[in-house]
N, CA, C and O atoms as CSV, one atom per row, in Angstrom:
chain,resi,resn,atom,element,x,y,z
A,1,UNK,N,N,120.089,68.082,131.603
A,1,UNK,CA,C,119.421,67.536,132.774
A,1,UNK,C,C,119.472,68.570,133.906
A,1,UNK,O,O,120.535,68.988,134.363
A,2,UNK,N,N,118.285,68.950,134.322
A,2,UNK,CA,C,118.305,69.722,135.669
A,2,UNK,C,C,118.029,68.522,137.387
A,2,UNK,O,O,117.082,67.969,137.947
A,3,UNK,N,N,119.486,68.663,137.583
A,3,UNK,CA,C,119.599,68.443,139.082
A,3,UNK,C,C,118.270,68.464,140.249
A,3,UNK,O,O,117.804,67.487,140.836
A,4,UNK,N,N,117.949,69.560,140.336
A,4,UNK,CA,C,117.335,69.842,141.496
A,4,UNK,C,C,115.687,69.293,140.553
A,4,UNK,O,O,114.894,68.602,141.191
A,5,UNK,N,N,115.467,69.544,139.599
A,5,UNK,CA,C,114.180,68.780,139.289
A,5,UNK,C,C,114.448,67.260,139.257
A,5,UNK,O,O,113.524,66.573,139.693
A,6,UNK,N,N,115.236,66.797,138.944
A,6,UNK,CA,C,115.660,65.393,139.135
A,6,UNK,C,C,115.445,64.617,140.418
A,6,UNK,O,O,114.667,63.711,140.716
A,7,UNK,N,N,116.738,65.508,141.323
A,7,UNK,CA,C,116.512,65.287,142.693
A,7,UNK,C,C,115.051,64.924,143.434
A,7,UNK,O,O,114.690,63.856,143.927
A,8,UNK,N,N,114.276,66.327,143.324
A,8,UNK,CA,C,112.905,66.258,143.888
A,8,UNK,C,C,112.279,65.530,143.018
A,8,UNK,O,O,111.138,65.505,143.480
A,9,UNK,N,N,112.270,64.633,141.614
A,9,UNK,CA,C,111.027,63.544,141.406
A,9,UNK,C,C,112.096,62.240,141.699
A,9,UNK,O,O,112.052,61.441,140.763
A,10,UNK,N,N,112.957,61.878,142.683
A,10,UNK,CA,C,113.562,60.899,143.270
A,10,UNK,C,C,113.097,61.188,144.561
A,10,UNK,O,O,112.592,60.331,145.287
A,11,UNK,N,N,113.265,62.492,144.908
A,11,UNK,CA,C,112.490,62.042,146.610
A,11,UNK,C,C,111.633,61.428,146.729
A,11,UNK,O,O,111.540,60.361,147.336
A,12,UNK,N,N,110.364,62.372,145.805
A,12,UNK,CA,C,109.073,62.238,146.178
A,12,UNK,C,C,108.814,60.654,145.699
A,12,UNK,O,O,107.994,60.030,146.372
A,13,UNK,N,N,109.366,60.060,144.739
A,13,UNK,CA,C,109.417,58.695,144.215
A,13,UNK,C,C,109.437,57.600,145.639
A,13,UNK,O,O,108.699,56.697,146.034
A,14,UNK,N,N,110.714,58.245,146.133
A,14,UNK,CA,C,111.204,57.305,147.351
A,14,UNK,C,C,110.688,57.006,148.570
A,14,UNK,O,O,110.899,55.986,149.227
A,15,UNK,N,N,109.356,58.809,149.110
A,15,UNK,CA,C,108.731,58.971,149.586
A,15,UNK,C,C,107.407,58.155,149.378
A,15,UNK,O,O,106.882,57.606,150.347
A,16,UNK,N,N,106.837,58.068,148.061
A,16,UNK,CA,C,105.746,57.615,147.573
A,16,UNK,C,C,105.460,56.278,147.938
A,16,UNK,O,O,104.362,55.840,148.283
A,17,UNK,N,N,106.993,55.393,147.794
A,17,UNK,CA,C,107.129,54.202,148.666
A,17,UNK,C,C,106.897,53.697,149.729
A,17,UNK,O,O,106.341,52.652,150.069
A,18,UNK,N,N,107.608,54.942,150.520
A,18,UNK,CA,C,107.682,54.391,151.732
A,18,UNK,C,C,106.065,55.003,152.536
A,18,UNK,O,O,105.463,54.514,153.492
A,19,UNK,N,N,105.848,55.791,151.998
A,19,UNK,CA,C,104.314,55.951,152.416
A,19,UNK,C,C,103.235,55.145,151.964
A,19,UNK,O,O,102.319,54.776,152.698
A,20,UNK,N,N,103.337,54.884,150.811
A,20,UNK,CA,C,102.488,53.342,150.207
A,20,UNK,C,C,102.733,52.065,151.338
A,20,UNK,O,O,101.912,51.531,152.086
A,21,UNK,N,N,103.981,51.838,151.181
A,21,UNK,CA,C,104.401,50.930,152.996
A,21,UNK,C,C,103.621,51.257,154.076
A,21,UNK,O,O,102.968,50.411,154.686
A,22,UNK,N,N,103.638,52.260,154.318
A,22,UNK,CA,C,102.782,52.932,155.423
A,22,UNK,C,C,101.815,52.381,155.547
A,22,UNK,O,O,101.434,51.641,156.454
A,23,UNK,N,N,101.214,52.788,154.391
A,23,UNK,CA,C,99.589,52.861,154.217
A,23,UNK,C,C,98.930,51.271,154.174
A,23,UNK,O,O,97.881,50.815,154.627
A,24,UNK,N,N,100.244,50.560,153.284
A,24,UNK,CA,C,99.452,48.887,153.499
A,24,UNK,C,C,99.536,48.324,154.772
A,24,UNK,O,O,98.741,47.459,155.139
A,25,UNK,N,N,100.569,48.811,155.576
A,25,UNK,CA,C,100.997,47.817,156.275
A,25,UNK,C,C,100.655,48.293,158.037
A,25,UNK,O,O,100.346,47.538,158.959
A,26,UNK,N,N,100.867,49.978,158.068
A,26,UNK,CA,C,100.849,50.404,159.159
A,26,UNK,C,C,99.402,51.058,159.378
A,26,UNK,O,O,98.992,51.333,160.505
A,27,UNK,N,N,98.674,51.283,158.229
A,27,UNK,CA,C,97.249,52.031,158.725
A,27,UNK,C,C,96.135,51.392,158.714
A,27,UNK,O,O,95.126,51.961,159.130
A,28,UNK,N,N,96.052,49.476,158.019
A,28,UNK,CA,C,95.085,49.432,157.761
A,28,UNK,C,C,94.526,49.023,159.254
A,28,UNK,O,O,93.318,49.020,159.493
A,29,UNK,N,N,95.515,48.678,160.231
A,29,UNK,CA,C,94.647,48.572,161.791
A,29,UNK,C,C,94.313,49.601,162.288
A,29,UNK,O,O,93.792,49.551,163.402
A,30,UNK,N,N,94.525,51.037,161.548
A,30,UNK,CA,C,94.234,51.832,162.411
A,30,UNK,C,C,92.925,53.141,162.079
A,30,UNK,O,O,92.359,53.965,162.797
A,31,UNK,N,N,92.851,52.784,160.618
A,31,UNK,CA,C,91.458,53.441,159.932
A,31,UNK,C,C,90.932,52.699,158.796
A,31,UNK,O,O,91.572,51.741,158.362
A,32,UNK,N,N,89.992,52.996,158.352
A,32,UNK,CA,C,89.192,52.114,158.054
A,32,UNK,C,C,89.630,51.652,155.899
A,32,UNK,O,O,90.337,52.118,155.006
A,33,UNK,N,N,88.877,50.779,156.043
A,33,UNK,CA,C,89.184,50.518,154.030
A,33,UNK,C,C,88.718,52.521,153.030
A,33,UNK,O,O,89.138,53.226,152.113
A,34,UNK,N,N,88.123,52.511,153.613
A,34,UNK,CA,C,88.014,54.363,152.206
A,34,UNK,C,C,88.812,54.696,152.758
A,34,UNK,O,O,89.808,54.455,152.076
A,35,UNK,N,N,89.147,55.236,153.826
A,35,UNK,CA,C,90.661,55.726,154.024
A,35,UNK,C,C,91.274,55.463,153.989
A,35,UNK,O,O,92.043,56.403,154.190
A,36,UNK,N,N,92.081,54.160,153.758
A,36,UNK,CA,C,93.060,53.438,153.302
A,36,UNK,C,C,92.843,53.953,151.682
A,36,UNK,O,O,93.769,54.532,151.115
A,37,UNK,N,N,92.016,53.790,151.239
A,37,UNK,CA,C,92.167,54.029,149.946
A,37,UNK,C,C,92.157,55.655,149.451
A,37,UNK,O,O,92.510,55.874,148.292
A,38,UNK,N,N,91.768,56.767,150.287
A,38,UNK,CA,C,92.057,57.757,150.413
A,38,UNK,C,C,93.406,58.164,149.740
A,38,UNK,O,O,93.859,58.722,148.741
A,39,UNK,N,N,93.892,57.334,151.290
A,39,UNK,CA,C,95.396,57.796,151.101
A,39,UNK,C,C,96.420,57.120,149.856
A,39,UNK,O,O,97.376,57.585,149.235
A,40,UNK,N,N,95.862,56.068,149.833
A,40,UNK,CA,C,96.484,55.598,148.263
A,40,UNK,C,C,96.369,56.244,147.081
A,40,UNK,O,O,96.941,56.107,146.000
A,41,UNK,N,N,95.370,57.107,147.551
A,41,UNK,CA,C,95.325,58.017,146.167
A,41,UNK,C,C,96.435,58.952,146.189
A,41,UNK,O,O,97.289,59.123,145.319
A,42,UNK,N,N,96.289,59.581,147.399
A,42,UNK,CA,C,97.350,60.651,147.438
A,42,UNK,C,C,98.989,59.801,146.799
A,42,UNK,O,O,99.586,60.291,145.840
A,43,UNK,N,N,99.490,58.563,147.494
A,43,UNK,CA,C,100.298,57.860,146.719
A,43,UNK,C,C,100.631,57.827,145.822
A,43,UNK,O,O,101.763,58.252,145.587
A,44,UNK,N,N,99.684,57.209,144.639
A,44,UNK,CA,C,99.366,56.791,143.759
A,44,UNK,C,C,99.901,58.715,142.856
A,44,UNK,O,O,100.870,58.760,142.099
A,45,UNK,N,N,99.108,59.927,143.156
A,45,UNK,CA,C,99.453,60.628,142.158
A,45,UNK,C,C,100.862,61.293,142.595
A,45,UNK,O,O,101.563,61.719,141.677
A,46,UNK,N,N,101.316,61.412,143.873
A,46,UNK,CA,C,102.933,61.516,144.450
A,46,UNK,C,C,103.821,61.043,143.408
A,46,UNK,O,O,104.781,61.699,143.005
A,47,UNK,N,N,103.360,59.427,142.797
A,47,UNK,CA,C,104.270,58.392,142.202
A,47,UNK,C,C,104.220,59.072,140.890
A,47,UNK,O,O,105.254,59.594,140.474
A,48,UNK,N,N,103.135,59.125,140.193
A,48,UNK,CA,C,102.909,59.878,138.932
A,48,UNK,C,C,103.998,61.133,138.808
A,48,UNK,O,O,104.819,61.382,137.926
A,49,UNK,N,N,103.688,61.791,139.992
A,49,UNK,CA,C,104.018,63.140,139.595
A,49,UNK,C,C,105.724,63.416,140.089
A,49,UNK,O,O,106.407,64.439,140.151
A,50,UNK,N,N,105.992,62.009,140.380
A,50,UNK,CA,C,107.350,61.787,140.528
A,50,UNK,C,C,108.569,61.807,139.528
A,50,UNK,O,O,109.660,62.347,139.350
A,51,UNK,N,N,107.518,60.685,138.873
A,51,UNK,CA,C,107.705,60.032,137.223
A,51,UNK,C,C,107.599,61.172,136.716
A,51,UNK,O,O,108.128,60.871,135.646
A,52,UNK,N,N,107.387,62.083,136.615
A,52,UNK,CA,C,107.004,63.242,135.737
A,52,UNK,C,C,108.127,64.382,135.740
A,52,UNK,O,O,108.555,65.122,134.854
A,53,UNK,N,N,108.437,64.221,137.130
A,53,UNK,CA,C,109.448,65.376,137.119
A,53,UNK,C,C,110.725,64.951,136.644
A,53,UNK,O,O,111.634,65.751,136.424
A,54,UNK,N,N,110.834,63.576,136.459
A,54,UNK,CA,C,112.346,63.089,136.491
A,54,UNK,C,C,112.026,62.596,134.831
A,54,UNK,O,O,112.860,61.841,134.330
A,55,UNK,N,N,111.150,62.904,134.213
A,55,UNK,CA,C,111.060,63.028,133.053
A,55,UNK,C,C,111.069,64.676,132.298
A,55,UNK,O,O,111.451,64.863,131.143
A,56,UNK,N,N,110.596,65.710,133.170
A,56,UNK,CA,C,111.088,66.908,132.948
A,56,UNK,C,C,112.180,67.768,132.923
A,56,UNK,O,O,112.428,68.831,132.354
A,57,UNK,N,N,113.191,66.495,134.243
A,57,UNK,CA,C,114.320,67.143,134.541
A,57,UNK,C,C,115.779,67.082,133.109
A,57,UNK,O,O,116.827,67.689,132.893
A,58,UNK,N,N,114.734,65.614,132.248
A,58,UNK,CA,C,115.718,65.094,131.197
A,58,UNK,C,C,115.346,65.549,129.628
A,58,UNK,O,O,115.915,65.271,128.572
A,59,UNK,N,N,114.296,66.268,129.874
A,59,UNK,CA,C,113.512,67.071,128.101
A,59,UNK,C,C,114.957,68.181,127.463
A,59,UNK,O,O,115.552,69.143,127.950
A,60,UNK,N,N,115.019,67.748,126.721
A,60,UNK,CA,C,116.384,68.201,125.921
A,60,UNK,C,C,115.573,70.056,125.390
A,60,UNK,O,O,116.016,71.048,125.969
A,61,UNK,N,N,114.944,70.148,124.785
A,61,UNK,CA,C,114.146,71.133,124.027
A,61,UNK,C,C,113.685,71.944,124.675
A,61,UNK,O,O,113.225,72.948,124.131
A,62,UNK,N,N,113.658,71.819,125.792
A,62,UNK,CA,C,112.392,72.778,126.924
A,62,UNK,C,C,113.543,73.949,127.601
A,62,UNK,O,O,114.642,73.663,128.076
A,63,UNK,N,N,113.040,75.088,127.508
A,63,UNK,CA,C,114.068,76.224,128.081
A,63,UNK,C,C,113.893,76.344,129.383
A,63,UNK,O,O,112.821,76.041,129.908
A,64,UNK,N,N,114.776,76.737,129.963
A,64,UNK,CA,C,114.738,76.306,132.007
A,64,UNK,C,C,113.696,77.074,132.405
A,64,UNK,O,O,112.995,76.582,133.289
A,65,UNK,N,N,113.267,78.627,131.811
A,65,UNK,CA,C,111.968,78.996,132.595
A,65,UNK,C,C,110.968,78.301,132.345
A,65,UNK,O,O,110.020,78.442,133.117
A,66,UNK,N,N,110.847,77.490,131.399
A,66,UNK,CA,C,109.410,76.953,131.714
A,66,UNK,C,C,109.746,75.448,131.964
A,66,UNK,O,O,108.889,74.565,131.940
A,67,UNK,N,N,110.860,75.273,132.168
A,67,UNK,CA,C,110.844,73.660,133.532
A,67,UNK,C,C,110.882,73.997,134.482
A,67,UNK,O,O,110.262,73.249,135.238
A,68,UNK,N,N,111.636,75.416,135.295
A,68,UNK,CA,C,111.302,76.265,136.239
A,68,UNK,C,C,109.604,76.176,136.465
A,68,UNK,O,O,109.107,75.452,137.328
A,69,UNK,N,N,108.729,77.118,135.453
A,69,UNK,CA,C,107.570,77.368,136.160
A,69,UNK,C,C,106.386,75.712,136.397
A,69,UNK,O,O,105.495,75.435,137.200
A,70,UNK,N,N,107.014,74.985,135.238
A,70,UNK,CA,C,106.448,73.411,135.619
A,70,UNK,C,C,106.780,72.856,136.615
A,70,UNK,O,O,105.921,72.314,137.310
A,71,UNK,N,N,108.026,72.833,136.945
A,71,UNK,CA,C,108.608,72.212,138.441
A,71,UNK,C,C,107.855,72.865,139.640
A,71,UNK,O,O,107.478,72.083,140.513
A,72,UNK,N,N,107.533,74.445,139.834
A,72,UNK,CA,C,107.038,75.101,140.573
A,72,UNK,C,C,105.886,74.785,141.091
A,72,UNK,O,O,105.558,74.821,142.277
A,73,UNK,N,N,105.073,74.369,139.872
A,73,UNK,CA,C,103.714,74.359,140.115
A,73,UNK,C,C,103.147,72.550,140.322
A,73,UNK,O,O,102.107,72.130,140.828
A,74,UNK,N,N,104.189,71.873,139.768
A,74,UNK,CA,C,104.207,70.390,140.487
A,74,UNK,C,C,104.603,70.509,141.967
A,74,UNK,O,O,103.884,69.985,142.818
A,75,UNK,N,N,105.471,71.029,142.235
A,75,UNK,CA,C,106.189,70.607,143.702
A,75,UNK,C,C,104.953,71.470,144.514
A,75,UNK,O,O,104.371,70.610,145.176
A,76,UNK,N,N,104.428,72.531,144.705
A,76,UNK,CA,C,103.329,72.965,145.288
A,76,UNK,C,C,102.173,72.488,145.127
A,76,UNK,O,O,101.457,72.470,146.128
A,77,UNK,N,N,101.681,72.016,143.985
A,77,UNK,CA,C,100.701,71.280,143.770
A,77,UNK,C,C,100.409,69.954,144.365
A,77,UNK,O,O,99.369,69.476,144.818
A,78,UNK,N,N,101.822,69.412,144.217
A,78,UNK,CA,C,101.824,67.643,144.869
A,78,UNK,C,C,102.127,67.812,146.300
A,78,UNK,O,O,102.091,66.654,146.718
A,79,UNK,N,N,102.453,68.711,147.462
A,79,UNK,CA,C,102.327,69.073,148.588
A,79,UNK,C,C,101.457,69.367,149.005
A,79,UNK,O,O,101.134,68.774,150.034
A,80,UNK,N,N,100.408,70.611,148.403
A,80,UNK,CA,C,98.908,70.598,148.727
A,80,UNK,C,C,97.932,69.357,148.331
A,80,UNK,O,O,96.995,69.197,149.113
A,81,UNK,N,N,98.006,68.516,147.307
A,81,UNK,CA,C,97.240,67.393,146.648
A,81,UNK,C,C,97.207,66.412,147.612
A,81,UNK,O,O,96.318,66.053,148.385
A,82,UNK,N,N,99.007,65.822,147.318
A,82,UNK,CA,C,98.684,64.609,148.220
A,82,UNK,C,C,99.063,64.907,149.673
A,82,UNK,O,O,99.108,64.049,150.555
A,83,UNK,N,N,99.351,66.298,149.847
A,83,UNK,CA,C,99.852,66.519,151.355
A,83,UNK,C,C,98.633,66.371,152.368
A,83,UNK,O,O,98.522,65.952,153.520
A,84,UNK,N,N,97.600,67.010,151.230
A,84,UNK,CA,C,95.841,67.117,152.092
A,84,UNK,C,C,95.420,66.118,152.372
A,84,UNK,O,O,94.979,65.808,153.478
A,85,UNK,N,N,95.517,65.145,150.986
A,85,UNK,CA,C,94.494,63.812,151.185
A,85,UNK,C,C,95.294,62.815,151.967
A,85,UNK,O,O,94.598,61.902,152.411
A,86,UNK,N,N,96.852,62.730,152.316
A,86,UNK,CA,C,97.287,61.883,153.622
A,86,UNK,C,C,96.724,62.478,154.687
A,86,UNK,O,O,96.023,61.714,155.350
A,87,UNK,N,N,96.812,63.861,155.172
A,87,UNK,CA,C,96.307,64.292,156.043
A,87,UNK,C,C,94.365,63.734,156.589
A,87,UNK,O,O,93.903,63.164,157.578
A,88,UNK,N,N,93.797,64.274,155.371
A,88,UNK,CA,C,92.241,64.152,155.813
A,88,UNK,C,C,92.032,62.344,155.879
A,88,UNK,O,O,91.138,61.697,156.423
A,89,UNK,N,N,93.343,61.835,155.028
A,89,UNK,CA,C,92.744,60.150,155.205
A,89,UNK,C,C,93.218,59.825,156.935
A,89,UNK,O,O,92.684,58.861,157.484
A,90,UNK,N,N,93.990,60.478,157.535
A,90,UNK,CA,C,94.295,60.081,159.233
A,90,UNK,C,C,93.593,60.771,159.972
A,90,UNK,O,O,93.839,60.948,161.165
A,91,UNK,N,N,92.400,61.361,159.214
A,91,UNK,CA,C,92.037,62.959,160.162
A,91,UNK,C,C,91.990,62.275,161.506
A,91,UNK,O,O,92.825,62.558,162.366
A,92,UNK,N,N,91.048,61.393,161.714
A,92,UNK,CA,C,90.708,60.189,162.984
A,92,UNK,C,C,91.868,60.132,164.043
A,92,UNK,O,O,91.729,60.486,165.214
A,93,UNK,N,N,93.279,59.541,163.378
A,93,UNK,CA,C,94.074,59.974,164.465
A,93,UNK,C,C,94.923,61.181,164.880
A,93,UNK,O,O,96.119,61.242,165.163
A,94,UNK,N,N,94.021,62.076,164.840
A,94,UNK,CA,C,94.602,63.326,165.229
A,94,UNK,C,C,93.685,64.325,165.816
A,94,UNK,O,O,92.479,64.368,165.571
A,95,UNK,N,N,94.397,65.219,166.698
A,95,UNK,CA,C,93.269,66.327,167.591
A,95,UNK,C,C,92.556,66.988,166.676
A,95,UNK,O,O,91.332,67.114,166.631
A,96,UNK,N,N,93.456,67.451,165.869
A,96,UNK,CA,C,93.161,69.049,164.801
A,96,UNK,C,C,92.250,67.827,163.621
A,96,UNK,O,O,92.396,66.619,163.430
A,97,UNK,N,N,91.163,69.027,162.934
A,97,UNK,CA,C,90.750,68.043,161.879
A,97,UNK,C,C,91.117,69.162,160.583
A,97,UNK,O,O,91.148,70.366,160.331
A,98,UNK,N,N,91.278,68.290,160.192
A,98,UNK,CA,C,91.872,68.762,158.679
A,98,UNK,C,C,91.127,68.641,157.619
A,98,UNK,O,O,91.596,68.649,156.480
A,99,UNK,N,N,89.619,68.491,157.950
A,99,UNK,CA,C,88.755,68.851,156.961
A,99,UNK,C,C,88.546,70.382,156.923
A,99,UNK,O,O,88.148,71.000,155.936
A,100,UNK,N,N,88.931,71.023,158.365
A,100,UNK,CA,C,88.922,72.087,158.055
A,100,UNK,C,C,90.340,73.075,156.811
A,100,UNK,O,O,90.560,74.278,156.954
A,101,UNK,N,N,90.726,72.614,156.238
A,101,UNK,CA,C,91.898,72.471,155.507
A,101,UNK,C,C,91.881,71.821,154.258
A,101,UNK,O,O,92.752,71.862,153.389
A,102,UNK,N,N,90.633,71.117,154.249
A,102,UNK,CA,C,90.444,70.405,152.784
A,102,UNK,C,C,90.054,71.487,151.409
A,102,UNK,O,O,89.869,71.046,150.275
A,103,UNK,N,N,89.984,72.787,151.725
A,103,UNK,CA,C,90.041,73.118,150.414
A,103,UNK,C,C,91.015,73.549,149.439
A,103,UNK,O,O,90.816,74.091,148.352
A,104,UNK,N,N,92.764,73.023,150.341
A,104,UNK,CA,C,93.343,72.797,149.798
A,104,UNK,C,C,93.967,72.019,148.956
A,104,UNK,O,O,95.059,72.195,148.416
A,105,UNK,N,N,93.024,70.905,148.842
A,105,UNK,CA,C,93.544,69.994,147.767
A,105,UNK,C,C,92.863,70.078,146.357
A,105,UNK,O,O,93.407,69.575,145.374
A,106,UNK,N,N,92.040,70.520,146.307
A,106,UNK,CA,C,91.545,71.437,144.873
A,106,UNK,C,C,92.506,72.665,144.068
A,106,UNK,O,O,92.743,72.959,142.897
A,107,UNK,N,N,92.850,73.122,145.264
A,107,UNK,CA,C,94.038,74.039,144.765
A,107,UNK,C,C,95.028,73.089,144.352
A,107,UNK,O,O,95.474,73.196,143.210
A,108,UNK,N,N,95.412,72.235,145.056
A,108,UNK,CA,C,96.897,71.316,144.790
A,108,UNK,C,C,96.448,71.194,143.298
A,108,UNK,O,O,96.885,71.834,142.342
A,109,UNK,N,N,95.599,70.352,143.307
A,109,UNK,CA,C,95.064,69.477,141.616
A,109,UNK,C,C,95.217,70.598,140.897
A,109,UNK,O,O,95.987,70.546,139.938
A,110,UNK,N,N,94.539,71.817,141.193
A,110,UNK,CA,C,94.290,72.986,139.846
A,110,UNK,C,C,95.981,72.912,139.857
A,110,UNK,O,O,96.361,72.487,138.766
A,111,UNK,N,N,96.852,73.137,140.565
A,111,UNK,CA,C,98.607,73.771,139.917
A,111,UNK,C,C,99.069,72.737,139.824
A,111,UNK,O,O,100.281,72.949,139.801
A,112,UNK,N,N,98.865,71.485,139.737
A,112,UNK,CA,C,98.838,70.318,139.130
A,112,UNK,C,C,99.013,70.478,137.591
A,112,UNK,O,O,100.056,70.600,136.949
A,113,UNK,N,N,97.295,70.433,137.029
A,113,UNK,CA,C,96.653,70.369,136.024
A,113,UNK,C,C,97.638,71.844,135.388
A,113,UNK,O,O,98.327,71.831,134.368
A,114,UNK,N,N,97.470,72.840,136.184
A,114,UNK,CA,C,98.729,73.668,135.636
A,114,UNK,C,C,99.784,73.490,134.920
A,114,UNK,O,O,99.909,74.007,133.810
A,115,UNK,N,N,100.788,72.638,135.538
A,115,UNK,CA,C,102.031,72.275,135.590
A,115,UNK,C,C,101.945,71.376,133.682
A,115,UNK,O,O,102.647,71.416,132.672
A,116,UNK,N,N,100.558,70.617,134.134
A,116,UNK,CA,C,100.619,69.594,132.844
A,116,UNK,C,C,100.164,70.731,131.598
A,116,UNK,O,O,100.469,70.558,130.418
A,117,UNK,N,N,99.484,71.756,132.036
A,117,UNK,CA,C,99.358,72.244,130.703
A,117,UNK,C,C,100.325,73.292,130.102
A,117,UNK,O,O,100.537,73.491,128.906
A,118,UNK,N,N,100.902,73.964,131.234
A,118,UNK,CA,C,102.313,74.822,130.641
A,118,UNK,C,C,103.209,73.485,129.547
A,118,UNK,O,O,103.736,73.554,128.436
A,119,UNK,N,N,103.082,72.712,130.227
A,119,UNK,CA,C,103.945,71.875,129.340
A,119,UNK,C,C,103.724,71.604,128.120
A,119,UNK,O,O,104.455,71.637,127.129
A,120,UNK,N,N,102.174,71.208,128.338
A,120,UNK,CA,C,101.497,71.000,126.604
A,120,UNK,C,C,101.391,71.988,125.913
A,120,UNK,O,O,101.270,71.666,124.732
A,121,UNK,N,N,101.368,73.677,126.169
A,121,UNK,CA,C,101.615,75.232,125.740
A,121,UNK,C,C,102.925,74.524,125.030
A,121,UNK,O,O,102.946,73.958,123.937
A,122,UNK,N,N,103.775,74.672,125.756
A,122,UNK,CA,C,105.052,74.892,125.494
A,122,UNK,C,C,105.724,73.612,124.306
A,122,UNK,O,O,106.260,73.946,123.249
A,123,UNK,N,N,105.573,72.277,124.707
A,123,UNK,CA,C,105.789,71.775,123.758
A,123,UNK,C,C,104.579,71.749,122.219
A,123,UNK,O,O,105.050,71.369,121.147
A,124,UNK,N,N,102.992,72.204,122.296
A,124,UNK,CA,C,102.571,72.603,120.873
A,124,UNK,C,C,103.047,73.933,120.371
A,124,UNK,O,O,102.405,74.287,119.382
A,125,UNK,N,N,104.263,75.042,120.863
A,125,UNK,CA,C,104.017,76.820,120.373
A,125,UNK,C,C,105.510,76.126,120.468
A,125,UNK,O,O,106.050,76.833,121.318
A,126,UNK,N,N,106.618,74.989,120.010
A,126,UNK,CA,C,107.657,75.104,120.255
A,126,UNK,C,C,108.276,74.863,118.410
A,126,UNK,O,O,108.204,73.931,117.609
A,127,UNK,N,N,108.558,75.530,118.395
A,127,UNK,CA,C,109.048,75.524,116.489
A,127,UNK,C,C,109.726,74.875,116.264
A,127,UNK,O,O,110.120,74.771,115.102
């Protein structure tokens, strides 16, 4: 079991919560239903990719550089992903707009989609 991958898919788990809270309870007076649902998305794959790490942190077979370079490319990925789409779902209450900034969540998804396929490399080339 790796610790620190463990750790971080319990934050982001715990985070995923309490921002889902957020989002039902504290935003829907304050932007509208697609952005409410915006931001549930971002949630929604936080939670996934929570579940994921704390399932990576416990893979018996997998050698640490490549739970290393999977962890890497989740934890950057799910910061740009759902870091963007909370952001652009409040753009409204805020000065700065962060659409100018939205082409970072394409990047998030691509080292995302990364993360999931080093894994699938690694567990089909594993003897």
């Amino acid at each position: 079991m790796n610790k620190t991958i463990l750790a971080t898919g319990l934050a982001f788990g715990l985070l995923a919560v309490v921002l889902g809270a957020f989002g039902a309870h504290g935003l829907k007076k304050v932007i509208g239903p697609e952005e409410i649902n915006t931001f549930e998305t971002g949630v929604k794959y936080q939670m996934y990719h929570a579940l994921f790490l704390m399932l990576l942190s416990m893979l018996p077979n997998l050698s640490n550089g490549t739970k290393n370079t999977v962890f890497y490319l989740v934890l950057v990925g799910l910061i740009l992903f759902s870091g963007s789409i909370y952001f652009l779902a409040t753009n409204a209450l805020t000065a700065f707009d962060f659409k100018k900034i939205g082409f970072v969540t394409p990047i998030g998804g691509t080292l995302l989609i990364a993360g999931w396929g080093v894994l699938l490399y690694s567990v089909l080339t594993k003897k």
